[in-house]
C-alpha positions in Angstrom: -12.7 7.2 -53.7 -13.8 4.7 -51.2 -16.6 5.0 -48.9 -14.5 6.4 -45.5 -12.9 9.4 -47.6 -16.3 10.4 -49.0 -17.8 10.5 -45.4 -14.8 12.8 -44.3 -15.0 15.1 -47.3 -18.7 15.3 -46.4 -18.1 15.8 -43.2 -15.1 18.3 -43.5 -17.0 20.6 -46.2 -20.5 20.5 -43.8 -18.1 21.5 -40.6 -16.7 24.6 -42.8 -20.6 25.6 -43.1 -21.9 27.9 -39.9 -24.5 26.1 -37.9 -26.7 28.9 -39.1 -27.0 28.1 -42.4 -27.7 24.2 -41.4 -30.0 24.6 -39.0 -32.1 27.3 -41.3 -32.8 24.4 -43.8 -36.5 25.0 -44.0 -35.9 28.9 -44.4 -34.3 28.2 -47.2 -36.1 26.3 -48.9 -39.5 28.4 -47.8 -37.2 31.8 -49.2 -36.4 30.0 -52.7 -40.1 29.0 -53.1 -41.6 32.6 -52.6 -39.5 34.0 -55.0 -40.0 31.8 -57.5 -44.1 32.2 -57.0 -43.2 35.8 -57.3 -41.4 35.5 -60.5 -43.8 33.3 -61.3 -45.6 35.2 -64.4 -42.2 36.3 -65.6 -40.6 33.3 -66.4 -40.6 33.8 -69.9 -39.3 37.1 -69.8 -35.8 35.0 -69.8 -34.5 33.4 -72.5 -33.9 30.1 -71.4 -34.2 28.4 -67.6 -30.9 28.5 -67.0 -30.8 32.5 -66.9 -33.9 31.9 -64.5 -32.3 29.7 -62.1 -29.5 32.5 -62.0 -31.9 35.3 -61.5 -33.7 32.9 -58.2 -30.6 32.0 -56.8 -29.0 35.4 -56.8 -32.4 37.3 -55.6 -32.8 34.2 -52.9 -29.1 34.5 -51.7 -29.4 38.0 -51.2 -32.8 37.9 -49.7 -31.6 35.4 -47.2 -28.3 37.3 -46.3 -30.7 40.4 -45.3 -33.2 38.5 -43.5 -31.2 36.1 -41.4 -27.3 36.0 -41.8 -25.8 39.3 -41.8 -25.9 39.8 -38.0 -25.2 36.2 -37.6 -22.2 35.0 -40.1 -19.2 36.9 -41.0 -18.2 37.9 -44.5 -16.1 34.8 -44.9 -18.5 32.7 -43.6 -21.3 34.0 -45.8 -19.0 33.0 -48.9 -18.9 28.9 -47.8 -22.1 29.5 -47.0 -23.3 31.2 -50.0 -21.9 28.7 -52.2 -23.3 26.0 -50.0 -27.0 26.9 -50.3 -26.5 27.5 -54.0 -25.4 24.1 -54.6 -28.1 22.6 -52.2 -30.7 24.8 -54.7 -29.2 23.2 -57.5 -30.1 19.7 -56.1 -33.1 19.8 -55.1 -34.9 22.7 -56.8 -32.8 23.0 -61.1 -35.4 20.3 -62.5 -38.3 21.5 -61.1 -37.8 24.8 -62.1 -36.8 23.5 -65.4 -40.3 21.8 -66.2 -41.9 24.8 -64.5 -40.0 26.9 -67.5 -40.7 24.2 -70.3 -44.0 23.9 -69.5 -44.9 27.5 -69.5 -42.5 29.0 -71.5 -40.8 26.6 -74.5 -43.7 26.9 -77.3 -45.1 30.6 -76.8 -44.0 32.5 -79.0 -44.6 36.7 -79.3 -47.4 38.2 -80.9 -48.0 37.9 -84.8 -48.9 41.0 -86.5 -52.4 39.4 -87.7 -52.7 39.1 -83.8 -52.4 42.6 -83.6 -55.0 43.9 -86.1 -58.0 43.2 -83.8 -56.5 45.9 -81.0 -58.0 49.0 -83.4 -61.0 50.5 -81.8 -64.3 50.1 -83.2 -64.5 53.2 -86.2 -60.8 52.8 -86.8 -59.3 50.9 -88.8 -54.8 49.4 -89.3 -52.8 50.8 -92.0 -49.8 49.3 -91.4 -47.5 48.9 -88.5 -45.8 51.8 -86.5 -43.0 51.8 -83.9 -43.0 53.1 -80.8 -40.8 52.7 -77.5 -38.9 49.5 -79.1 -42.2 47.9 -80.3 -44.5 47.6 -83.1 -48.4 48.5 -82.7 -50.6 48.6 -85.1 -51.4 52.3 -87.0 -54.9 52.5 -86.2 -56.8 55.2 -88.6 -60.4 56.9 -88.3 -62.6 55.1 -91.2 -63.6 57.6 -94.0 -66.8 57.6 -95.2 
């Protein structure tokens, strides 16, 4: 593909795009940034960044379509355009979001039992482990004399 014919593909896809969505840029980018500060301290509630960046664009696309669009763009329109600003997320926000989710996420690891023994109040002490809504905490007995 030469030169000319990427220019019109360009050009052609950007033309199917409402002017709303181009013009809202900044928006965009300012609606994807507060929702990933607010899902900030659960990054690594998900697995892996990939389920993240799912969770962001969905939340941001919906978010956006309430906020600016649904007055504004038809149905069909919001479709091109939906799938616009997800791609233009991809670019320019995966591999930051990616390093945000190494770097916070990729060597924590859940709570060892050892960890656990020091949550018994003072005067009790663990025998053993008990479960209790999906999760183990430590069975925490009153000393006996």
């Amino acid at each position: 593909m030469n030169l000319d014919e990427s220019i019109r593909r360009i050009i052609r896809e950007e033309t199917q795009i409402a002017p709303q969505v181009l013009r809202r840029r900044p928006k965009i980018d300012e609606m994807f940034e507060h929702i990933r500060g607010r899902y900030t301290r659960l990054f690594c509630d998900y697995r892996n960044p990939k389920i993240l960046l799912g969770v962001l664009y969905e939340r941001t696309l919906s978010d956006l379509y309430h906020a600016w669009f649904y007055k504004t763009v038809s149905d069909d329109d919001w479709e091109v355009a939906a799938e616009y600003i997800e791609k233009y997320l991809i670019d320019k926000y995966e591999k930051e979001t990616i390093d945000l989710w190494d770097k916070r996420c990729k060597n924590k690891t859940s709570l060892s039992e050892e960890e656990l023994t020091e949550k018994c109040w003072k005067g009790y002490t663990q025998k053993g482990m008990k479960t209790m809504f999906g999760k183990r905490y430590p069975n925490c007995v009153k000393k006996t004399k």
